[in-house]
C-alpha positions as semicolon CSV with decimal commas, in nm:
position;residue;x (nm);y (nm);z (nm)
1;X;-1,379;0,403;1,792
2;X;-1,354;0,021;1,864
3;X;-0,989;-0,044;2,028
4;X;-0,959;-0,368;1,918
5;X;-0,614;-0,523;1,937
6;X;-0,380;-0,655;1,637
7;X;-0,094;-0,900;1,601
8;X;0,057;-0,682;1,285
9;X;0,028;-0,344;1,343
10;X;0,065;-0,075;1,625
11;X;-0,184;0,191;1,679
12;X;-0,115;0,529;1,817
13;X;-0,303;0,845;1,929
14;X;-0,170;1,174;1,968
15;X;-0,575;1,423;1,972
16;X;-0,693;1,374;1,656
17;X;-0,397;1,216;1,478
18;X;-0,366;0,838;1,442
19;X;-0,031;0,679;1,357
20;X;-0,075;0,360;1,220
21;X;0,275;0,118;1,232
22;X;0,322;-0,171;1,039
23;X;0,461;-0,399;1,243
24;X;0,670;-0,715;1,131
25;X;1,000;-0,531;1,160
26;X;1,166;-0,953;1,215
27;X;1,013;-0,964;0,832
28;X;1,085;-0,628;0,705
29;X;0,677;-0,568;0,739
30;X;0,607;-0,790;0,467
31;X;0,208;-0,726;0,450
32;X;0,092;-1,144;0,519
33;X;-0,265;-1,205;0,509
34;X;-0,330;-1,078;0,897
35;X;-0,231;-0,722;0,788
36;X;-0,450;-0,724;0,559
37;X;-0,733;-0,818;0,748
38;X;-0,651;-0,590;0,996
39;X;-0,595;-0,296;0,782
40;X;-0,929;-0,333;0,632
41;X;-1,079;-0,402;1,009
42;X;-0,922;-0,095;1,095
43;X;-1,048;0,107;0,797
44;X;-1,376;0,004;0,861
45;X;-1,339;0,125;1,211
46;X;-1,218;0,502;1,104
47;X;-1,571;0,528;0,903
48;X;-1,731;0,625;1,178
49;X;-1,440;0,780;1,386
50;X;-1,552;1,098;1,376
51;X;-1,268;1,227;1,603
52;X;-0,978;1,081;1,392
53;X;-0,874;1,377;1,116
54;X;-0,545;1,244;0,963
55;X;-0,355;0,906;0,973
56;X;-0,016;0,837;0,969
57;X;0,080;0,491;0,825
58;X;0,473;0,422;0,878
59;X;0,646;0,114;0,959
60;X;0,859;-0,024;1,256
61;X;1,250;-0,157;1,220
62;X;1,488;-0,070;0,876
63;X;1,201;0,008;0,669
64;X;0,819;0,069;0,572
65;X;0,743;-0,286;0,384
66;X;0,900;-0,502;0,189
67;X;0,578;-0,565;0,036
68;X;0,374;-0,919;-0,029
69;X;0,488;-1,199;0,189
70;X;0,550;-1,409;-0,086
71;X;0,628;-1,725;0,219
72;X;0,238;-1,737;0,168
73;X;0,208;-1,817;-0,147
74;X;0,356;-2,176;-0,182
75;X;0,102;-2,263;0,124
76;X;-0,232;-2,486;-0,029
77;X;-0,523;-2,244;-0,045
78;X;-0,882;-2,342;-0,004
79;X;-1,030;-2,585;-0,239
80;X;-1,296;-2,362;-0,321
81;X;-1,195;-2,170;-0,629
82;X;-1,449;-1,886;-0,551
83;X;-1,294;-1,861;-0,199
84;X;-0,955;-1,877;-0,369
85;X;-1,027;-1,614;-0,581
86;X;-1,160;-1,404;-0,280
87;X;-0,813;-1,498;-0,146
88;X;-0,625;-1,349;-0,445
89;X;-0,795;-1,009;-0,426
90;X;-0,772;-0,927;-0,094
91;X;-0,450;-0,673;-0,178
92;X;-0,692;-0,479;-0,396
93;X;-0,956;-0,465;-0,102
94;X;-0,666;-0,306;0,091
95;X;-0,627;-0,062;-0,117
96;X;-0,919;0,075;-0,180
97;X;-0,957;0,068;0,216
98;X;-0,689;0,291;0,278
99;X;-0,749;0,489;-0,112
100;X;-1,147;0,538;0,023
101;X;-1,047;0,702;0,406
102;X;-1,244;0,986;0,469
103;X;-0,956;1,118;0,701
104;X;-0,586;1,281;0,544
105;X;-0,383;0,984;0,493
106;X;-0,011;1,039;0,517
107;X;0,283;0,741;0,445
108;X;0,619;0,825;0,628
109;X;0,819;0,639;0,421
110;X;1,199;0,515;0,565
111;X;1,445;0,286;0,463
112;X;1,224;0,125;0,131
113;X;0,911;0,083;0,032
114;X;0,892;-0,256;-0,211
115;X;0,596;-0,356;-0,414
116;X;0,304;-0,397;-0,231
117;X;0,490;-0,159;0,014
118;X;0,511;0,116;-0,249
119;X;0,116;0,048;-0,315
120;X;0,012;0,123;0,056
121;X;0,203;0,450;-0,007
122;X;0,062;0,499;-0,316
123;X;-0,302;0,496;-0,173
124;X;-0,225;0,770;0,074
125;X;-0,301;1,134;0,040
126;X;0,025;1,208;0,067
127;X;0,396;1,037;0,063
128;X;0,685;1,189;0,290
129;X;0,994;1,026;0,228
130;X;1,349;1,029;0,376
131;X;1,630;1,127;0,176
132;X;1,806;0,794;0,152
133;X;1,487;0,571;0,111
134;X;1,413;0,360;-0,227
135;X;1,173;0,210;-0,430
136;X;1,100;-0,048;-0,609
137;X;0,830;-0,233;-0,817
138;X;0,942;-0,594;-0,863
139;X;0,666;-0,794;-0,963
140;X;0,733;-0,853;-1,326
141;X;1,044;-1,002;-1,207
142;X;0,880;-1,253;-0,999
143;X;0,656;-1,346;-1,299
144;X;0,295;-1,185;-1,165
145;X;0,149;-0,870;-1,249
146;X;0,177;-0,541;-1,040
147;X;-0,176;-0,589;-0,893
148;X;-0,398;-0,432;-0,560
149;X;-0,524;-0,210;-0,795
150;X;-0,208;-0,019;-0,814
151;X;-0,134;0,050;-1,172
152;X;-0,451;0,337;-1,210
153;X;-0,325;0,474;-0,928
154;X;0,074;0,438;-0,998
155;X;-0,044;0,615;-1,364
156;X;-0,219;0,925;-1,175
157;X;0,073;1,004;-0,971
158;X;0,375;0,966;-1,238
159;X;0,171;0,940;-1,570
160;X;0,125;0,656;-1,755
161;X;0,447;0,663;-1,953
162;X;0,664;0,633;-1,612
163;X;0,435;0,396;-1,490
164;X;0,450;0,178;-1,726
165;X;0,850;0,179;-1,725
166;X;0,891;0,120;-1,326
167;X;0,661;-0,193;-1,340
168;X;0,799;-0,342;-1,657
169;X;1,164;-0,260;-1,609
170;X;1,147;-0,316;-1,209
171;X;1,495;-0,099;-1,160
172;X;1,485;0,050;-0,786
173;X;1,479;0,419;-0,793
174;X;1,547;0,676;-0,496
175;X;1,308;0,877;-0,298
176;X;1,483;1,185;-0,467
177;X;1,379;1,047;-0,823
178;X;1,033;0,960;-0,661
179;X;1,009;1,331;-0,580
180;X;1,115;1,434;-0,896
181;X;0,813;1,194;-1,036
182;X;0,555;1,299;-0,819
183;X;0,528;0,980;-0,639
184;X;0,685;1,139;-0,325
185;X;0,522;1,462;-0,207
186;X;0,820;1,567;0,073
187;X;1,133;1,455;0,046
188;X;1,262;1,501;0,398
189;X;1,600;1,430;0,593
190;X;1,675;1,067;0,654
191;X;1,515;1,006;1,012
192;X;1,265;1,290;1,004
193;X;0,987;1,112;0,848
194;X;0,757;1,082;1,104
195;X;0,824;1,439;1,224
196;X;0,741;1,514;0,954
197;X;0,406;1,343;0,889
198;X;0,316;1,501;1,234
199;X;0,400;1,867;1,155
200;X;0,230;1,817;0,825
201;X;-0,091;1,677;0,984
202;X;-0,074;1,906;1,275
203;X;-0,118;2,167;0,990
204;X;-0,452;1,998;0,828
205;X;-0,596;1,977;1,177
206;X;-0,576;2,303;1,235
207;X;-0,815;2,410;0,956
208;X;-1,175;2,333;1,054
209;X;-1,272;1,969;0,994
210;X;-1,590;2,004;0,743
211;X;-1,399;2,176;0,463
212;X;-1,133;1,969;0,464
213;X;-1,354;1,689;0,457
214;X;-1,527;1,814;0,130
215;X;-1,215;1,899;0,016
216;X;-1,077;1,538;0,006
217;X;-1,415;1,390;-0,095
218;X;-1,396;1,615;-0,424
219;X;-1,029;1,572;-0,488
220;X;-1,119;1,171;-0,442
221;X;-1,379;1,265;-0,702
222;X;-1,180;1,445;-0,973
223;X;-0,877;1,176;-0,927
224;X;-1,160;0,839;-0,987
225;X;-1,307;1,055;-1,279
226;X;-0,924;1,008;-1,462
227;X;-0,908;0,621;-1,377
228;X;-1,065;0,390;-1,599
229;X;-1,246;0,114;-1,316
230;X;-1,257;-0,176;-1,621
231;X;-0,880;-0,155;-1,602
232;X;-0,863;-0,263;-1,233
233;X;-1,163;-0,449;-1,301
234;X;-1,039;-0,835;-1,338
235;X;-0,717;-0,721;-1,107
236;X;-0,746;-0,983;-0,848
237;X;-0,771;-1,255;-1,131
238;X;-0,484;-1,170;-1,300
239;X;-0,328;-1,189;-0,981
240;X;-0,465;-1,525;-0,913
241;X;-0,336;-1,619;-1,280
242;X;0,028;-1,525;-1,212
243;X;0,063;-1,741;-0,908
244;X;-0,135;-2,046;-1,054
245;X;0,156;-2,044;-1,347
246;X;0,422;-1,995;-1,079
247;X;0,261;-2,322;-0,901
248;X;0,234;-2,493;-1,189
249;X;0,616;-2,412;-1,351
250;X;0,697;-2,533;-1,020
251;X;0,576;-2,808;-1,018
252;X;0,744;-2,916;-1,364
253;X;1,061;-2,837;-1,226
254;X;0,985;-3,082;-0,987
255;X;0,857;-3,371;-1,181
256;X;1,157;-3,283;-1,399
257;X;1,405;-3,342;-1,107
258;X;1,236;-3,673;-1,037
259;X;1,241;-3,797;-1,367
């Protein structure tokens, strides 16, 4: 596998597990546009790591991710609208990245796991969380959809009834709720996360590789067949939407103040 370096995230070996930090601990890991390039770089690397069986994603300081890093999104953006729009998906293309890993993914989550924090999660195999970690899905409240390609996903893991109520009503819930949902798989003691993750994937390694691998690749199967792919279809335009009203109410506030 290609060692490149990265300016967001940390990676780690340990045989054939791969721990994968998030790394902007002075920004809560708010996931900028660099993390998400690098994610995907990195997830194009693991396609043909043929040694790397299960990967840990977990993040470095109080928590996993606060999510977006909204500081972006008041910065001009290409003039190009087809580049812009490329722009505005590239959450989704994240996503599906980590959602499309041939290797057992596994998110240690600590301390919280916000928005687009709770997608990266969401994408993984499986979701260890500490006891005193929390959720939350806030972007209603900031006036965009819930986008990456999360809400097909969100719906598989906590049906479509629950999902529905954590994007629209945006409460925070705990990691015992989350457990209680489905959206968290272990529910662990506060600070045992990553112990966690290991023991878990020291478990799937363990068990020869090719089964597993089929294993995954059919359960990946069987979980696409129950999403509908027109509802994430226009996802990255919606996305693009929300924030083009948000610029544009802002900039009425503005005009207001000068007037």
């Amino acid at each position: 596998m290609n060692k490149g370096t990265f300016e967001t995230l940390v990676v780690k070996r340990d045989g054939p597990v791969m721990t994968v930090l998030l790394n902007r601990p002075d920004k809560r890991n708010a996931i900028n546009r660099q993390m998400h390039v690098e994610l995907q770089r990195l997830c194009r690397e693991l396609e043909e790591d043929f040694d790397t069986r299960v990967v840990i994603f977990a993040g470095e300081g109080p928590g996993f991710s606060s999510g977006a890093d909204t500081s972006e999104w008041g910065k001009p953006g290409p003039d190009n609208e087809l580049e812009l729009r490329h722009m505005s998906a590239i959450g989704g293309r994240t996503s599906d990245a980590i959602d499309a890993l041939d290797q057992i993914s596994i998110a240690a989550v600590h301390g919280f796991a916000v928005g687009g924090g709770a997608v990266i999660a969401i994408c993984c195999d499986f979701r260890v969380a500490g006891e005193g970690a929390w959720f939350s899905i806030p972007e209603v409240e900031l006036g965009i959809p819930l986008s990456w390609n999360a809400l097909p996903r969100l719906a598989r893991e906590v049906g479509h009834a629950r999902a529905l109520e954590l994007t629209v009503v945006c409460e925070r819930f705990g990691a015992q709720q989350a457990h209680e949902w489905g959206l968290v798989t272990h529910l662990v003691t506060e600070g045992r996360e990553r112990a966690f993750a290991r023991e878990l994937a020291a478990k799937i390694v363990a068990k020869p590789p090719l089964p597993v691998a089929l294993t995954k690749a059919a359960m990946r199967a069987i979980k696409r067949g129950t999403e509908s792919g027109a509802v994430a279809y226009s996802d990255g335009d919606l996305l693009l939407y929300g924030r083009l009203m948000q610029q544009r109410a802002r900039r009425r506030r503005e005009q207001g103040r000068s007037d």
